[in-house]
Phi, psi and omega in degrees: 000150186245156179313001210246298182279000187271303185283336137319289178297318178277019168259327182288313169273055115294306193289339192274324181287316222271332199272332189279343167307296189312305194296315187291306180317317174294305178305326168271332150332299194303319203263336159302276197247352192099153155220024195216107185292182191268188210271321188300339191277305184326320177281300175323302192129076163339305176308325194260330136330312200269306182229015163079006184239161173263147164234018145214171187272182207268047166338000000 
C-alpha cells in the first residue's frame, strides 16, 4: 500500500469510530435524560416555556 491508500484508510476508520461513538453516546443521553422537548414546546417557543419571555416580537 502507498501512503496515500494508508492515510485513506485511516480516515475512514477514524471516521467510522467517531460516528459509532457519537451515536452510542447520543443514545444513551437521550434514554438517560432526553434530548428532545416535546412537539408542544417546540411549537409553542423555548423561550416562552423555559422563561416565560418571547425572544422576538411577532414578526
Amino acid at each position: 500500500m502507498n501512503q496515500v491508500s494508508i492515510q485513506a484508510l485511516g480516515i475512514v476508520v477514524t471516521a467510522s469510530w467517531s460516528a459509532l461513538f457519537s451515536y452510542l453516546i447520543l443514545k444513551g443521553l437521550d434514554k438517560w435524560i432526553g434530548l428532545r422537548v416535546t412537539p408542544d414546546q417546540e411549537v409553542q417557543g423555548l423561550d416562552q416555556v423555559l422563561h416565560e419571555e418571547t425572544g422576538y416580537l411577532d414578526l
